[in-house]
C-alpha positions as CSV (number, residue, x, y, z in Angstrom):
1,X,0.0,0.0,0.0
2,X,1.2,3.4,-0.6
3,X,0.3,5.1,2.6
4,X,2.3,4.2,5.4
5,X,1.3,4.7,8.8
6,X,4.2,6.0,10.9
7,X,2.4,5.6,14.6
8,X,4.8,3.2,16.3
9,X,7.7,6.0,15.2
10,X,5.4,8.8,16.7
11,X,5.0,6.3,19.9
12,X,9.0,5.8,20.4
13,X,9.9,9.3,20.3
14,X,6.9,10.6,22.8
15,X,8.0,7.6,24.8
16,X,4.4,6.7,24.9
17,X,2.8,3.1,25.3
18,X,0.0,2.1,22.9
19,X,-2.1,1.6,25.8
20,X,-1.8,5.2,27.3
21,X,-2.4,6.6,23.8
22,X,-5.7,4.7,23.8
23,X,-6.9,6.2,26.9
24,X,-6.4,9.6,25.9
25,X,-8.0,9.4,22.6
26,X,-10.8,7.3,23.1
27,X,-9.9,4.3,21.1
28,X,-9.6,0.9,21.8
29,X,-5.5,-0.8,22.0
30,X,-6.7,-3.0,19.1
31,X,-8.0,-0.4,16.7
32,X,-4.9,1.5,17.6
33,X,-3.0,-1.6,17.0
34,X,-4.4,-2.2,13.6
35,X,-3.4,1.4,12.5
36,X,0.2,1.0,14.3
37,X,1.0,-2.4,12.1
38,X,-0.5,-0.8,9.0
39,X,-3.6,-3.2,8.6
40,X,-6.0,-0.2,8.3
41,X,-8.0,0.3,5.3
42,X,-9.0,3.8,6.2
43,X,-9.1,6.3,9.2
44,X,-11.2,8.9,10.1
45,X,-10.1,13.1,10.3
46,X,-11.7,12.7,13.5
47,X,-9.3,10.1,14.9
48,X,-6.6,11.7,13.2
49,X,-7.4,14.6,15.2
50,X,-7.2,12.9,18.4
51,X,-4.2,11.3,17.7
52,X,-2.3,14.7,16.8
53,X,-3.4,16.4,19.7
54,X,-2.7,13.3,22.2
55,X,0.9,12.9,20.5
56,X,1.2,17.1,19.3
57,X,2.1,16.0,16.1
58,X,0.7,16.8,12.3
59,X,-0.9,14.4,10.3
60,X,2.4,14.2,8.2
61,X,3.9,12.9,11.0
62,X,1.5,9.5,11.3
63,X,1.6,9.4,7.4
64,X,3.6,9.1,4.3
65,X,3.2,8.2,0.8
66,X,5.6,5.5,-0.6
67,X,5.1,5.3,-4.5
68,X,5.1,1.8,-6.2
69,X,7.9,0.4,-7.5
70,X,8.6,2.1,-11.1
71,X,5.9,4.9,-10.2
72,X,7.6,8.5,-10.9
73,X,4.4,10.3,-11.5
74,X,1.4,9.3,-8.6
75,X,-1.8,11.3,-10.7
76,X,-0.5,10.6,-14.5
77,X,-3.9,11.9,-15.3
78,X,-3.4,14.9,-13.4
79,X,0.6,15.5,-16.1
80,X,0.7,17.6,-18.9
81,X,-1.6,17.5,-21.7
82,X,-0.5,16.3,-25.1
Protein backbone atom coordinates (compact mmCIF):
# COMPACT_ATOMS: atom_id res chain seq x y z
CA UNK A 1 0.00 0.00 0.00
CA UNK A 2 1.19 3.44 -0.57
CA UNK A 3 0.27 5.06 2.57
CA UNK A 4 2.32 4.17 5.39
CA UNK A 5 1.28 4.74 8.78
CA UNK A 6 4.23 6.03 10.89
CA UNK A 7 2.36 5.63 14.59
CA UNK A 8 4.83 3.23 16.25
CA UNK A 9 7.75 6.04 15.23
CA UNK A 10 5.40 8.78 16.66
CA UNK A 11 4.97 6.34 19.94
CA UNK A 12 8.96 5.78 20.35
CA UNK A 13 9.88 9.30 20.28
CA UNK A 14 6.94 10.59 22.82
CA UNK A 15 8.00 7.58 24.84
CA UNK A 16 4.39 6.74 24.90
CA UNK A 17 2.83 3.09 25.34
CA UNK A 18 0.01 2.11 22.94
CA UNK A 19 -2.06 1.63 25.85
CA UNK A 20 -1.80 5.23 27.33
CA UNK A 21 -2.41 6.58 23.79
CA UNK A 22 -5.70 4.66 23.76
CA UNK A 23 -6.89 6.19 26.92
CA UNK A 24 -6.39 9.63 25.95
CA UNK A 25 -8.00 9.37 22.58
CA UNK A 26 -10.83 7.29 23.14
CA UNK A 27 -9.88 4.34 21.11
CA UNK A 28 -9.58 0.94 21.76
CA UNK A 29 -5.46 -0.77 22.05
CA UNK A 30 -6.72 -3.00 19.13
CA UNK A 31 -8.05 -0.39 16.65
CA UNK A 32 -4.91 1.54 17.63
CA UNK A 33 -3.04 -1.64 16.97
CA UNK A 34 -4.39 -2.21 13.58
CA UNK A 35 -3.43 1.35 12.49
CA UNK A 36 0.16 0.99 14.33
CA UNK A 37 0.96 -2.44 12.05
CA UNK A 38 -0.50 -0.82 9.00
CA UNK A 39 -3.63 -3.15 8.64
CA UNK A 40 -6.02 -0.24 8.29
CA UNK A 41 -8.01 0.33 5.31
CA UNK A 42 -8.99 3.83 6.25
CA UNK A 43 -9.08 6.32 9.15
CA UNK A 44 -11.24 8.88 10.14
CA UNK A 45 -10.10 13.06 10.30
CA UNK A 46 -11.75 12.68 13.46
CA UNK A 47 -9.35 10.07 14.93
CA UNK A 48 -6.57 11.68 13.18
CA UNK A 49 -7.38 14.65 15.16
CA UNK A 50 -7.24 12.88 18.36
CA UNK A 51 -4.18 11.26 17.72
CA UNK A 52 -2.31 14.66 16.84
CA UNK A 53 -3.40 16.43 19.71
CA UNK A 54 -2.73 13.33 22.23
CA UNK A 55 0.92 12.92 20.47
CA UNK A 56 1.22 17.09 19.32
CA UNK A 57 2.09 16.03 16.15
CA UNK A 58 0.69 16.84 12.31
CA UNK A 59 -0.87 14.44 10.32
CA UNK A 60 2.42 14.21 8.18
CA UNK A 61 3.86 12.92 11.00
CA UNK A 62 1.51 9.49 11.32
CA UNK A 63 1.62 9.42 7.40
CA UNK A 64 3.59 9.11 4.27
CA UNK A 65 3.20 8.23 0.80
CA UNK A 66 5.61 5.45 -0.57
CA UNK A 67 5.14 5.29 -4.51
CA UNK A 68 5.07 1.85 -6.20
CA UNK A 69 7.87 0.37 -7.50
CA UNK A 70 8.65 2.13 -11.09
CA UNK A 71 5.94 4.87 -10.18
CA UNK A 72 7.65 8.47 -10.92
CA UNK A 73 4.37 10.26 -11.52
CA UNK A 74 1.39 9.32 -8.56
CA UNK A 75 -1.76 11.29 -10.73
CA UNK A 76 -0.50 10.59 -14.49
CA UNK A 77 -3.91 11.85 -15.29
CA UNK A 78 -3.41 14.86 -13.42
CA UNK A 79 0.56 15.48 -16.09
CA UNK A 80 0.66 17.61 -18.93
CA UNK A 81 -1.57 17.53 -21.67
CA UNK A 82 -0.45 16.31 -25.07
Amino acid sequence: MPINVTLDIMLAKRKMALNKLSEKVGVTPSNLSILKTGKARGVRFSTLEKLCGALDCQPGDLLEYLPADGQDDPCPELGAEA
